[in-house]
MMTF fields as JSON, N, C-alpha, C and O atoms, coordinates in Angstrom:
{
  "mmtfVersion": "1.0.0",
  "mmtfProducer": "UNKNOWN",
  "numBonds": 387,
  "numAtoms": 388,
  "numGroups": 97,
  "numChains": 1,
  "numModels": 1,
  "chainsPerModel": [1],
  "groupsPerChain": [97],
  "chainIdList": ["A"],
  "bondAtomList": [4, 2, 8, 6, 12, 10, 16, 14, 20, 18, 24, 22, 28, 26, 32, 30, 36, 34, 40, 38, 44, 42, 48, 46, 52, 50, 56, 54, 60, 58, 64, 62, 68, 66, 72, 70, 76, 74, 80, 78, 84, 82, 88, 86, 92, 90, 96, 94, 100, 98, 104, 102, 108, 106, 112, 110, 116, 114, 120, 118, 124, 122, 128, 126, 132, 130, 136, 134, 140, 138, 144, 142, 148, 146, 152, 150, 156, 154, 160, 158, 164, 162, 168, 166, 172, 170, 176, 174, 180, 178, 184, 182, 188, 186, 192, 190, 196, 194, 200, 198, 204, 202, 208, 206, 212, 210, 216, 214, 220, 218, 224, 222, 228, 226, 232, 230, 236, 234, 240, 238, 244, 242, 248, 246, 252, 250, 256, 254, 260, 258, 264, 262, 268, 266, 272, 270, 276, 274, 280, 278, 284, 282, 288, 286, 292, 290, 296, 294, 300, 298, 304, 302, 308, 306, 312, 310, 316, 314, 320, 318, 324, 322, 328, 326, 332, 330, 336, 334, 340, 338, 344, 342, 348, 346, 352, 350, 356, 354, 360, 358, 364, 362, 368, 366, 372, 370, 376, 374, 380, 378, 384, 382],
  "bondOrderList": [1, 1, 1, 1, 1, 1, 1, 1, 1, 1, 1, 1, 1, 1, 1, 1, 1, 1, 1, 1, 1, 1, 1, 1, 1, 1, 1, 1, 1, 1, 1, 1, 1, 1, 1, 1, 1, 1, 1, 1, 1, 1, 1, 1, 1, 1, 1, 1, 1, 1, 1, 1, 1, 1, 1, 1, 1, 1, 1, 1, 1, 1, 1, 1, 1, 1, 1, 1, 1, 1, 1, 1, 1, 1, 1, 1, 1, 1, 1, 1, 1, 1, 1, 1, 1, 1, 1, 1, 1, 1, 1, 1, 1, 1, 1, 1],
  "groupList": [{"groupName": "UNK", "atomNameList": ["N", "CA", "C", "O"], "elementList": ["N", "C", "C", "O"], "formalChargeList": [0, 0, 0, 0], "bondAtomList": [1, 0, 2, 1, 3, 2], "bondOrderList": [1, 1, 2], "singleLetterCode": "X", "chemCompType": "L-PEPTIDE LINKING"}],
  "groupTypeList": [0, 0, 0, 0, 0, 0, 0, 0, 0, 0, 0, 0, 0, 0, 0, 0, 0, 0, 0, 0, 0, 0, 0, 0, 0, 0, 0, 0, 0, 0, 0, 0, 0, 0, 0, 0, 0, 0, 0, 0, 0, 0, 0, 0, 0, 0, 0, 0, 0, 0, 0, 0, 0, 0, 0, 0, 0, 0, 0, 0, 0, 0, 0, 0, 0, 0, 0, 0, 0, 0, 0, 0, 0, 0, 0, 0, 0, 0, 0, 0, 0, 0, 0, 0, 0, 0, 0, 0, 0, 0, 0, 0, 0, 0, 0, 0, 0],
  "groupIdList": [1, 2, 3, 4, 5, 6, 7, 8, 9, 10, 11, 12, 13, 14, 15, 16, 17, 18, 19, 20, 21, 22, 23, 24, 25, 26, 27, 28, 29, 30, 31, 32, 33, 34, 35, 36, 37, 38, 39, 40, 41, 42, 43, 44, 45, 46, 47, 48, 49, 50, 51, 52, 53, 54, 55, 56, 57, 58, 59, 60, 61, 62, 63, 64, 65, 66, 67, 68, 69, 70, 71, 72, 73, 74, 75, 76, 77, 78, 79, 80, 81, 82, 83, 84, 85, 86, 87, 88, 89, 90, 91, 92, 93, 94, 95, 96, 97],
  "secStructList": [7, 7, 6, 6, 6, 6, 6, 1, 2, 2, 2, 2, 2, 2, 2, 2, 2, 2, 2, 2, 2, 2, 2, 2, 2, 2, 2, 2, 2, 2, 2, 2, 2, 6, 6, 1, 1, 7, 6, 6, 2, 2, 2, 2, 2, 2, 2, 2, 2, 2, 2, 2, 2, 2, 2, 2, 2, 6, 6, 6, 1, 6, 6, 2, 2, 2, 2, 2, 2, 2, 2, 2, 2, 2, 2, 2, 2, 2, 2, 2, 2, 2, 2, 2, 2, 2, 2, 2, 7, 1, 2, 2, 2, 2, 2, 6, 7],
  "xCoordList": [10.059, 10.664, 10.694, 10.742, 10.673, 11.213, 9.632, 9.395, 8.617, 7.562, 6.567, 5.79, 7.077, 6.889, 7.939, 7.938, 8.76, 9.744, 8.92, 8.678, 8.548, 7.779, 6.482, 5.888, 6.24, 4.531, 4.604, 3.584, 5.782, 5.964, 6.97, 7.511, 6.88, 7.189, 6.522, 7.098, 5.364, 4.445, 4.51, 4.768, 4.243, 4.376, 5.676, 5.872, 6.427, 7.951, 7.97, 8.167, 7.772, 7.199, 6.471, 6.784, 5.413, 4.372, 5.254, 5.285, 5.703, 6.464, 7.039, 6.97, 7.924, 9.179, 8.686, 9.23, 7.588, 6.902, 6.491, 6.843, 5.622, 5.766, 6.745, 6.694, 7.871, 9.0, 10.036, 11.141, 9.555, 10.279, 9.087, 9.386, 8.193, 7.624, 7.472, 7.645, 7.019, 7.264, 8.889, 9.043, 9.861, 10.844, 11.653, 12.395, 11.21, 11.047, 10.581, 11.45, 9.606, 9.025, 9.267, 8.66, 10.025, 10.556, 11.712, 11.439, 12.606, 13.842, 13.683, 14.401, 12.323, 12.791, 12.463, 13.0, 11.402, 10.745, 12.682, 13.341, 13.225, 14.476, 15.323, 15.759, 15.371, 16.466, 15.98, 16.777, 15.002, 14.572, 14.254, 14.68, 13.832, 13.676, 14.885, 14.714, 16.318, 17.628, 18.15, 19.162, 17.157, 17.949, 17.425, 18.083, 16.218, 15.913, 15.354, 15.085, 15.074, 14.2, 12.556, 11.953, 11.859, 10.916, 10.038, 10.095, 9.637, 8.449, 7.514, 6.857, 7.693, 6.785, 7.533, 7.072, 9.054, 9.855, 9.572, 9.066, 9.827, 10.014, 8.551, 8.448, 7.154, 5.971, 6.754, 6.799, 7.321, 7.084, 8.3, 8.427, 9.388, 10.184, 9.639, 10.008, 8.494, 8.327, 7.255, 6.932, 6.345, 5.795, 6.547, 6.727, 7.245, 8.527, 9.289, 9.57, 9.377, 9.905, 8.97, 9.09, 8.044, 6.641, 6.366, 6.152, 6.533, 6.467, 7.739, 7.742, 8.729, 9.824, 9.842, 10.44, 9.243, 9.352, 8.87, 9.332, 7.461, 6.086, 7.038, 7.56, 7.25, 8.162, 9.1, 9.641, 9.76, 10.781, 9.906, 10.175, 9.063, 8.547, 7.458, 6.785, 7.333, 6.225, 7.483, 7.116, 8.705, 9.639, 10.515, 10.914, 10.722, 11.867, 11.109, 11.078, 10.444, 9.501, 8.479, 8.332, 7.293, 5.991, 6.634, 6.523, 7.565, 7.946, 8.126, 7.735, 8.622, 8.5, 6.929, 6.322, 6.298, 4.89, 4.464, 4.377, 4.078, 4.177, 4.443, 3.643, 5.692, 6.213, 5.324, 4.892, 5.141, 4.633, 3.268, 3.011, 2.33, 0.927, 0.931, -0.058, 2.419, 2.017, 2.508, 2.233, 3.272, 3.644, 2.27, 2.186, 1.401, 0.538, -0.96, -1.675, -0.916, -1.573, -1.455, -2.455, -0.121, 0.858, 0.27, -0.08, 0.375, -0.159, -1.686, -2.215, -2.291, -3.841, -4.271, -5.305, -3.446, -3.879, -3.133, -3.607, -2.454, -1.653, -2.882, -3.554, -3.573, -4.175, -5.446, -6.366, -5.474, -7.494, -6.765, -7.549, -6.092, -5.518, -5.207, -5.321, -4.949, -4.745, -6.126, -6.348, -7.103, -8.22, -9.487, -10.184, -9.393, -10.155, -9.544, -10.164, -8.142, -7.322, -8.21, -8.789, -8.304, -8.333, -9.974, -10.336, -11.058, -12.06, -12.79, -13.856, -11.174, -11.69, -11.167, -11.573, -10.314, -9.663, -9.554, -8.469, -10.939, -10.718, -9.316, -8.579, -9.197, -8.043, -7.265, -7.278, -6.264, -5.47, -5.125, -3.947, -6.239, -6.062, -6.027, -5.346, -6.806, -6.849, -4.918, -4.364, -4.527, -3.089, -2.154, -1.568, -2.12, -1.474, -1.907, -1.497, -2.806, -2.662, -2.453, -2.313],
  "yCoordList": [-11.041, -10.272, -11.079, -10.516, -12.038, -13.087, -13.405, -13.644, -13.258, -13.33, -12.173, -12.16, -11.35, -10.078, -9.688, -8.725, -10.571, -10.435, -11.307, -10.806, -12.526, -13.136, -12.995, -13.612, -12.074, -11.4, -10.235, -9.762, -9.601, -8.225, -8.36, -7.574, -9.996, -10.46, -10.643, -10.721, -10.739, -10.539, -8.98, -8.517, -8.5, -6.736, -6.15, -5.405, -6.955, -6.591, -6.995, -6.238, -8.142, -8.68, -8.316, -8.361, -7.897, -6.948, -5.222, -4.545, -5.13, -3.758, -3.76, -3.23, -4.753, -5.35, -5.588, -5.051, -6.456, -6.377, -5.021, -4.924, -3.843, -3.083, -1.735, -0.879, -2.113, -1.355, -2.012, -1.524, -3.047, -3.876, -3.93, -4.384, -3.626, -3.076, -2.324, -2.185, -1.132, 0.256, 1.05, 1.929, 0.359, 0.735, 0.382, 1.169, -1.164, -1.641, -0.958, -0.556, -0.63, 0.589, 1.936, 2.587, 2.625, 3.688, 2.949, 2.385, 2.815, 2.29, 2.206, 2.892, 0.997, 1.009, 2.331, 2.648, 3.126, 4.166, 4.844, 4.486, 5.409, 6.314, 5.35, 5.832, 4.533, 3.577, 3.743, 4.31, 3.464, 3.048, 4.992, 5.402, 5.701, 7.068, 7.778, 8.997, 7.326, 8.153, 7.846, 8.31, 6.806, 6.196, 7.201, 7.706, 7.141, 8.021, 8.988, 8.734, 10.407, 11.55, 11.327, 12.227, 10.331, 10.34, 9.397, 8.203, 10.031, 9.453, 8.108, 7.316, 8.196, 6.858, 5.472, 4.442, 5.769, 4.208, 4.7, 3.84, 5.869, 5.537, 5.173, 5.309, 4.564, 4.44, 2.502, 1.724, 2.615, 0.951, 0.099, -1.119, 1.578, 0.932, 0.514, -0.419, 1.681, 1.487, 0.506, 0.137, -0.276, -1.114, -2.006, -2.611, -2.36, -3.62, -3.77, -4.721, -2.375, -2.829, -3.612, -4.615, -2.581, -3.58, -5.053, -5.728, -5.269, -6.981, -7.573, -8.478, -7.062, -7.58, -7.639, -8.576, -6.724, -6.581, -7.691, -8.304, -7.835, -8.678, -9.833, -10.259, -10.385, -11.919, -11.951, -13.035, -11.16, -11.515, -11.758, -12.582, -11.032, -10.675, -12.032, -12.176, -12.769, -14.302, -15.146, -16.321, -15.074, -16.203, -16.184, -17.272, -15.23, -15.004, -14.98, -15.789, -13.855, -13.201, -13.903, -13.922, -14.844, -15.435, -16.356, -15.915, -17.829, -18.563, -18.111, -18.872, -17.065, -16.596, -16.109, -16.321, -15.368, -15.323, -16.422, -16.685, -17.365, -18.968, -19.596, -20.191, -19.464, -19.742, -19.469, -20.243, -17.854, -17.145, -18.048, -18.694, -18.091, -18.624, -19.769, -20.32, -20.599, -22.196, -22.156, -23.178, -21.273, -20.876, -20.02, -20.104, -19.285, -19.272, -20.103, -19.941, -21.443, -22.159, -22.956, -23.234, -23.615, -24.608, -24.311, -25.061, -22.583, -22.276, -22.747, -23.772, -21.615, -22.305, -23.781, -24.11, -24.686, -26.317, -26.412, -27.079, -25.923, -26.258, -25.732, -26.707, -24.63, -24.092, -24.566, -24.486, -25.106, -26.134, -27.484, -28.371, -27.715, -29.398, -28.956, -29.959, -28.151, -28.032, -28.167, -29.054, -27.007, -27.044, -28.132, -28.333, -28.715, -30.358, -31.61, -32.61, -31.271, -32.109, -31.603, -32.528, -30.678, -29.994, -30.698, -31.597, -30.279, -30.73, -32.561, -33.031, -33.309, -34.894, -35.26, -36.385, -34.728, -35.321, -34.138, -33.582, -33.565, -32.653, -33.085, -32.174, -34.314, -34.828, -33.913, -32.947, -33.97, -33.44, -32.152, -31.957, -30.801, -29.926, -29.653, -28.838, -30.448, -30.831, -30.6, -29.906, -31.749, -32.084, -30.864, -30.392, -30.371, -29.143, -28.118, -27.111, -27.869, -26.931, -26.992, -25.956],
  "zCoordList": [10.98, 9.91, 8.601, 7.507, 8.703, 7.4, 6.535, 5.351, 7.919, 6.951, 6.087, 5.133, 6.972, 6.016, 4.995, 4.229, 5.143, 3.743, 2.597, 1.499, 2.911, 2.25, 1.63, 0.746, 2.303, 1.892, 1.26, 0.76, 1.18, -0.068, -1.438, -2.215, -1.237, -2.28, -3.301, -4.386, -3.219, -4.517, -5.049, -6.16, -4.068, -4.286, -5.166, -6.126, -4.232, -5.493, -6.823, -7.774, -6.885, -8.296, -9.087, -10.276, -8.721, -9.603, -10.094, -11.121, -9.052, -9.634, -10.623, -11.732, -9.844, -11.207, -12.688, -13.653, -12.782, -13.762, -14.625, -15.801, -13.882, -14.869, -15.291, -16.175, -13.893, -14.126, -15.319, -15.559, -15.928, -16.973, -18.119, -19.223, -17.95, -19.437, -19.72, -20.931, -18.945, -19.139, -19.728, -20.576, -18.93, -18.949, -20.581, -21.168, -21.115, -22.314, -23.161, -23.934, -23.389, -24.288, -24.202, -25.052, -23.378, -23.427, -23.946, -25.005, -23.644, -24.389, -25.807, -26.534, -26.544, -27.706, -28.507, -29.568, -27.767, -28.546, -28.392, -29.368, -27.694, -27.485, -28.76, -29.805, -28.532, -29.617, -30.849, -31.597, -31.305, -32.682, -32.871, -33.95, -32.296, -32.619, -32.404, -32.426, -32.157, -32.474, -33.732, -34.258, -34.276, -35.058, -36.648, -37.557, -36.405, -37.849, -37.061, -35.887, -37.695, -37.35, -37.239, -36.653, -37.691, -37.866, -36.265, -35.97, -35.871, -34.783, -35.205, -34.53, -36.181, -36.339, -36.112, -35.621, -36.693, -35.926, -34.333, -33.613, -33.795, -32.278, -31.455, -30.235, -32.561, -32.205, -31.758, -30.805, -33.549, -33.78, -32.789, -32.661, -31.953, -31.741, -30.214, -29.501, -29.94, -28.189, -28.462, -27.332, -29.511, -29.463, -29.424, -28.368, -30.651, -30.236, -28.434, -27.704, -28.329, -26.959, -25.707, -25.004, -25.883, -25.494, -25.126, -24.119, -27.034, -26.831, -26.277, -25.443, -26.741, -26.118, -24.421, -23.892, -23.67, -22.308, -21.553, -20.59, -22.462, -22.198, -22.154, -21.124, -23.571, -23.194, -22.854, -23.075, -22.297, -20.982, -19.533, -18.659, -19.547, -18.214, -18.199, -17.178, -19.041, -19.292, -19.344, -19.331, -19.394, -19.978, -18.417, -18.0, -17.791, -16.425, -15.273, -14.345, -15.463, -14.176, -13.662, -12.44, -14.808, -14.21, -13.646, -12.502, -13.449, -12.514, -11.134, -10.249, -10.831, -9.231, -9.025, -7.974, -10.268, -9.454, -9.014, -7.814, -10.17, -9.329, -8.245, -7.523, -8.095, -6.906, -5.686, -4.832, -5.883, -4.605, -4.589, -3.573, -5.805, -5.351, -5.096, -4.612, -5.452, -4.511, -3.41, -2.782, -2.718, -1.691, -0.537, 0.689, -1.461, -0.745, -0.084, 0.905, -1.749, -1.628, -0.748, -0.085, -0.443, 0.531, 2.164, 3.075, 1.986, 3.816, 3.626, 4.055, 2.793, 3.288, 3.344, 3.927, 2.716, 2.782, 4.637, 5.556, 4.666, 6.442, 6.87, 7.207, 7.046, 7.979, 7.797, 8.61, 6.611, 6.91, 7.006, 7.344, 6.903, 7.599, 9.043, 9.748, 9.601, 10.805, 11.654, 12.478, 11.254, 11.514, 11.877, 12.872, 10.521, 10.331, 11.242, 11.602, 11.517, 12.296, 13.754, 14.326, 14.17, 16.04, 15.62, 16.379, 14.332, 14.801, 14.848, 15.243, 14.033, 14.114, 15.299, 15.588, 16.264, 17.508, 18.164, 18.331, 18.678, 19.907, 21.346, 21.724, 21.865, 22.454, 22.246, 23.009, 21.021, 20.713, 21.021, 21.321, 21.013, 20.966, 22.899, 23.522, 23.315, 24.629, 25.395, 26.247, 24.347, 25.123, 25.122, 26.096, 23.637, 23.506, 24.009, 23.432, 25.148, 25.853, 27.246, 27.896]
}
């Protein structure tokens, strides 16, 4: 269970991601377009929100993607060190079974 918690963790993350920029740019377009009648702030406001989403989502959010890819890098170095290990000392793989 724990490692399929671990493996739809990227998946969550990616969501999160564009449920926080999407969600950013609707916001500023609604904010900046209650504010005057005219549609063109609620262009500049859902662009601003935009960028704003973007650098939150590069300033909070990319460190856990990170995380996850040295976390995935970490296994594949175990599993070809494991490998190269069973094929320099066949013995070994001998004993453990």
């Amino acid at each position: 269970m724990t490692n399929l918690v671990l493996d739809a963790y990227s998946a969550i993350i990616e969501i999160l991601l564009w449920v926080i920029v999407v969600g950013s740019g609707i916001a500023g377009y609604v904010f900046l377009g209650s504010i005057d009648a005219s549609p063109v702030f609620g262009v500049f406001g859902a662009i601003g929100g935009l960028v704003a989403g973007f650098l939150f989502c590069v300033l909070f959010v990319a460190p856990m993607i990170l995380l996850s890819n040295i976390r995935q890098k970490l296994i594949e170095v175990r599993d070809d060190t494991y490998k190269i290990s069973e094929e320099l000392n066949p013995l070994r793989s001998l004993k453990s079974k």
